[in-house]
Backbone as ProteinMPNN parsed JSONL, in Angstrom:
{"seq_chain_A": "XXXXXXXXXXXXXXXXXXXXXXXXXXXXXXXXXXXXXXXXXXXXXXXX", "coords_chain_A": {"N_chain_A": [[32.728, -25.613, -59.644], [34.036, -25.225, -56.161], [35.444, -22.381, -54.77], [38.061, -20.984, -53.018], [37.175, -19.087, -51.145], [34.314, -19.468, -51.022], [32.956, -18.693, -53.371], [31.526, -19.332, -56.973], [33.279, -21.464, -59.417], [32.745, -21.291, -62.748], [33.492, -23.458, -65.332], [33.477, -23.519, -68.83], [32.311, -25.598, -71.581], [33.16, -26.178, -74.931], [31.662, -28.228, -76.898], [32.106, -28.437, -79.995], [34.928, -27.356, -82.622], [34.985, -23.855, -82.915], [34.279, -22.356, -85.831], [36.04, -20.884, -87.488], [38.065, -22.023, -86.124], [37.446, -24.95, -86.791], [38.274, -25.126, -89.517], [40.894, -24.604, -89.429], [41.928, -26.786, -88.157], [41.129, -28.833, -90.202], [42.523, -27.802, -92.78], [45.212, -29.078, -91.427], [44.967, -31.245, -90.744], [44.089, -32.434, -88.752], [42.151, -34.29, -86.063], [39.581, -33.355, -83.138], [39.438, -35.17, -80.372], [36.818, -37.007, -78.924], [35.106, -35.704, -76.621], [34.203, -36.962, -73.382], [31.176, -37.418, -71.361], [29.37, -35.099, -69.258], [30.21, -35.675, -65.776], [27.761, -35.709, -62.578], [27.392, -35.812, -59.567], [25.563, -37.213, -56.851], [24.333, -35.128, -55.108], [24.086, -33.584, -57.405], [25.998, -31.784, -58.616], [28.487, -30.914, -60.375], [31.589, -33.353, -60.49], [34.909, -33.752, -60.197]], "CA_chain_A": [[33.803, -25.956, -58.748], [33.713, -24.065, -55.179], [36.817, -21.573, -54.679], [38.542, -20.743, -51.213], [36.607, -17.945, -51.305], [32.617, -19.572, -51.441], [32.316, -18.54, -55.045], [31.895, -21.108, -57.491], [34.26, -21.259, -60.785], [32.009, -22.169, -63.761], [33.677, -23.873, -66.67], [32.667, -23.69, -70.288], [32.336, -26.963, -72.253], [32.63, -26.721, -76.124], [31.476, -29.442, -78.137], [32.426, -28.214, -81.609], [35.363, -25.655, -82.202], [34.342, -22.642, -84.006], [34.015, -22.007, -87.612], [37.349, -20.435, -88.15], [39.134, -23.232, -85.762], [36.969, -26.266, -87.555], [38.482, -25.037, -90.745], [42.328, -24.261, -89.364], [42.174, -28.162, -87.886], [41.062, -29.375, -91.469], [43.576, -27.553, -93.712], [45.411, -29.567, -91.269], [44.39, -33.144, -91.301], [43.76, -33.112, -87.031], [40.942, -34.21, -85.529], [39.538, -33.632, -82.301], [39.044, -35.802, -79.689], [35.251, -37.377, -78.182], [34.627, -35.5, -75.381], [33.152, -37.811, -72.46], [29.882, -36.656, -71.161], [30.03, -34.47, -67.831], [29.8, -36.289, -64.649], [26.899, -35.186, -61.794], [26.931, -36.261, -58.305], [23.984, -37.678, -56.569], [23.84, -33.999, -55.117], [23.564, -32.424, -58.478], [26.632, -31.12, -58.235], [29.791, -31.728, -61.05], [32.583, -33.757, -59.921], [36.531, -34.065, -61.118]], "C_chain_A": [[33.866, -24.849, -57.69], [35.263, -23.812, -55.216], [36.621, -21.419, -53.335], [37.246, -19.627, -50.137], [35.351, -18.239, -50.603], [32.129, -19.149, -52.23], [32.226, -19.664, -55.835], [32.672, -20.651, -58.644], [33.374, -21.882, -61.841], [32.917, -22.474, -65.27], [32.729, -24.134, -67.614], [32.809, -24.94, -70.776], [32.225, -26.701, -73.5], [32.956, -28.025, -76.716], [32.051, -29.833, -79.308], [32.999, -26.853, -81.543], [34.539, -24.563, -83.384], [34.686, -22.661, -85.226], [35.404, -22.099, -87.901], [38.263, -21.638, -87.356], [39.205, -24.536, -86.521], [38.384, -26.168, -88.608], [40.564, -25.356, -90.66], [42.449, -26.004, -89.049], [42.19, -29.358, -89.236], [41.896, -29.266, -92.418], [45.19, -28.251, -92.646], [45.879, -31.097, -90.838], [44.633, -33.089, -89.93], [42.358, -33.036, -86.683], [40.909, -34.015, -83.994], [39.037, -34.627, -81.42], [37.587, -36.247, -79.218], [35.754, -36.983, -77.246], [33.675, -36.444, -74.888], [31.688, -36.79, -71.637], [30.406, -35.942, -69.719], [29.293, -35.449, -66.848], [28.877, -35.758, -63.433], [27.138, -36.039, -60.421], [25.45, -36.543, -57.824], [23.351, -36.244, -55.624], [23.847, -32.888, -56.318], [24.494, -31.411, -58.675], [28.518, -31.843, -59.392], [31.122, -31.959, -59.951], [33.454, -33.833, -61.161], [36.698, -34.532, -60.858]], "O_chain_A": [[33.782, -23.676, -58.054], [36.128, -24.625, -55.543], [35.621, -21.579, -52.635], [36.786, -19.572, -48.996], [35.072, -17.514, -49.648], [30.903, -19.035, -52.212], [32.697, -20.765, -55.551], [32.726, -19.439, -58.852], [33.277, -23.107, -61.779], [32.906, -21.648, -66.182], [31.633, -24.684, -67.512], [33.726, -25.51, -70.183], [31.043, -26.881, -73.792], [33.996, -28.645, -76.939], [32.409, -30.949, -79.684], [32.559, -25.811, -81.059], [33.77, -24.689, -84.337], [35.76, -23.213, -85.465], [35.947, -23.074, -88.42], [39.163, -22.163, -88.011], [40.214, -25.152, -86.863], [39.339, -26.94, -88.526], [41.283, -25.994, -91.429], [43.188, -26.561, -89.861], [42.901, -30.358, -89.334], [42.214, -30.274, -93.049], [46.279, -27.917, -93.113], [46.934, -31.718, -90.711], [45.592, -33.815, -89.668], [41.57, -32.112, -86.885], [41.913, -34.363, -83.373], [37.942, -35.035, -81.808], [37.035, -35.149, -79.148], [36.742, -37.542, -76.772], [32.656, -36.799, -75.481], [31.561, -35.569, -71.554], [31.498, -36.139, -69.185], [28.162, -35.912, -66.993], [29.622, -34.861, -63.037], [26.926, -37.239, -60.595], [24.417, -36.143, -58.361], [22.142, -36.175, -55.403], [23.666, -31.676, -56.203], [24.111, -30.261, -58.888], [29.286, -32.778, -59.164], [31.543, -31.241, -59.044], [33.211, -33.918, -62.365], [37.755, -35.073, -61.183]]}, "name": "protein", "num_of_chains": 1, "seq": "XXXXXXXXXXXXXXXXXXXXXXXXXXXXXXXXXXXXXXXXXXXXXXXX"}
């Protein structure tokens, strides 16, 4: 994502939470959500 600036902002994407989160979500009976795949522009370029 470009900033005011002309830097870009890179977001992280996890998939699967970590070990110690998996476990805290389980001794709670929540699941997470399907993440949708990431979207690309026809310049190669993620869109929101």
């Amino acid at each position: 994502m470009p900033t005011t600036d002309g830097r870009w902002l890179m977001l992280s994407r996890h998939t699967q939470p970590a070990k110690a989160v998996a476990l805290v979500l389980g001794q709670l009976k929540l699941k997470l959500p399907e993440q949708s795949p990431p979207r690309l522009s026809a310049e190669k370029k993620l869109t929101m």
